[in-house]
C-alpha positions in Angstrom: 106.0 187.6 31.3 108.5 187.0 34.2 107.1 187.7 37.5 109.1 188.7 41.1 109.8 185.5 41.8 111.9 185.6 38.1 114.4 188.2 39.8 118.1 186.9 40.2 119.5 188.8 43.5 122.5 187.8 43.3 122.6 189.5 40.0 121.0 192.5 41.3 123.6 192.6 44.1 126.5 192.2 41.9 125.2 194.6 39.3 124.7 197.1 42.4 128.0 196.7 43.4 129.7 197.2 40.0 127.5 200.2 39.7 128.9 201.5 43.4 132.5 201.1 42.1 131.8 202.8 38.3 130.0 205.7 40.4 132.7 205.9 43.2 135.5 206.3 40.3 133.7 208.4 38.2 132.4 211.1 41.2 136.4 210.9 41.9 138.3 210.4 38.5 136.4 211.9 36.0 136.4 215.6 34.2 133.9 217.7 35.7 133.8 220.5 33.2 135.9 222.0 30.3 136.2 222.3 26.2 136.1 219.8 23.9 140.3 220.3 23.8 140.1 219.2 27.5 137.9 216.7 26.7 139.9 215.4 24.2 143.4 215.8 26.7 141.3 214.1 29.8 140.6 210.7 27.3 144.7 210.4 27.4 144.8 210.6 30.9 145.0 207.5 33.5 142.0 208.9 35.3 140.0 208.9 32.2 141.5 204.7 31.8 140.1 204.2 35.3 136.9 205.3 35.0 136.2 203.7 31.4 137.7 200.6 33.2 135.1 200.4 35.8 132.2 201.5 33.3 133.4 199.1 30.6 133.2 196.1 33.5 129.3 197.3 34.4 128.8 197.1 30.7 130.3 194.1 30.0 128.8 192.0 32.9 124.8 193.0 31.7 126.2 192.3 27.9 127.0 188.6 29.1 123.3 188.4 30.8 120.5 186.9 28.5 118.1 189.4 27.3 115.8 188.6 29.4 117.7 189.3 32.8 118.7 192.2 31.3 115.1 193.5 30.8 114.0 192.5 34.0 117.7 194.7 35.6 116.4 197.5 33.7 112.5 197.6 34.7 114.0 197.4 38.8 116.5 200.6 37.9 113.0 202.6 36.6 111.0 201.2 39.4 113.9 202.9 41.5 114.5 205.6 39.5 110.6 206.8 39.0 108.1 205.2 41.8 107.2 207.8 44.5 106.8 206.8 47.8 103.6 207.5 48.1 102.3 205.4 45.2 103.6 202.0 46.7 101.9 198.9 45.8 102.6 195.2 47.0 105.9 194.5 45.2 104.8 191.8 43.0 102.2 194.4 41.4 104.5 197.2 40.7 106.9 194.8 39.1 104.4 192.7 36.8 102.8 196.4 35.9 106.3 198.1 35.3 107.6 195.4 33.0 104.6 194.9 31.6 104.6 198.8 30.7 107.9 198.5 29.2 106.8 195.4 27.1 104.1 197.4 25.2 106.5 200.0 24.9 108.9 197.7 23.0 112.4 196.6 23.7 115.3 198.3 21.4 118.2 195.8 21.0 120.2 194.4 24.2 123.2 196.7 23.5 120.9 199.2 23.4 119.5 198.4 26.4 122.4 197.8 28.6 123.8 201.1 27.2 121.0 203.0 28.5 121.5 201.6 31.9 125.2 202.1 31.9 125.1 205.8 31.1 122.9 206.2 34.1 125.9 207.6 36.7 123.3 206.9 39.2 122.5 203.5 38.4 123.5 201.8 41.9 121.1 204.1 43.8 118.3 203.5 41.2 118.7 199.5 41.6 119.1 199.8 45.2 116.0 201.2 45.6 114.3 199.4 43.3 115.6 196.2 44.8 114.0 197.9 48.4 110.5 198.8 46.9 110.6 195.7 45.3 111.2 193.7 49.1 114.5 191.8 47.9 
């Protein structure tokens, strides 16, 4: 099992920042509401192509990770994502016991796994505040 000291920052800090752009151009660029026709017009649009340029990037810099770094991105976006405040424990702790919750849970397939993190809209404040509970 991989422990803190396992965690690629720079990683982390590019993966933040990819996530920052993808959730900058998709809060500007992308279809807020409307029917499926709209839907369907919006995918022709350049708007649509900027956003889906930004997400595909986010996507493809986890797929080119190992699966491992991957795994270990993803239990720092739930640390960010679910740990209260008031529930903090030294950082090492909460990471070995998050991961090692996801473990016994079971991994799906990497693609899987990086898809689940990309379709988080929010993903850059998740890892950031992982990345601050965790002390990196």
């Amino acid at each position: 099992m991989p422990t803190i000291q396992d965690i690629k920052v720079d990683l982390l800090s590019s993966l933040i920042n990819l996530a920052e752009t993808r959730q900058e151009y998709h809060d500007r660029y992308s279809l807020k509401s409307g029917s499926m026709k709209e839907l369907m017009e919006y995918e022709k649009t350049e708007n649509y192509q900027k956003v889906k340029e930004k997400k595909d990037a986010l996507e493809n810099s986890l797929n080119s990770q190992d699966f491992e770094d991957v795994k270990i991105m993803q239990v720092i976006m739930y640390i960010g994502r679910d740990t209260a405040q008031s529930n903090i424990k030294p950082a090492s702790q909460l990471f070995e016991e998050n991961y090692d919750y996801h473990e016994k849970s079971g991994w799906n397939k990497k693609s899987i796994e990086v898809s689940q993190m990309v379709q988080k809209v929010p993903l850059a404040e998740y890892l950031i505040k992982g990345k601050e509970l965790l002390n990196l």
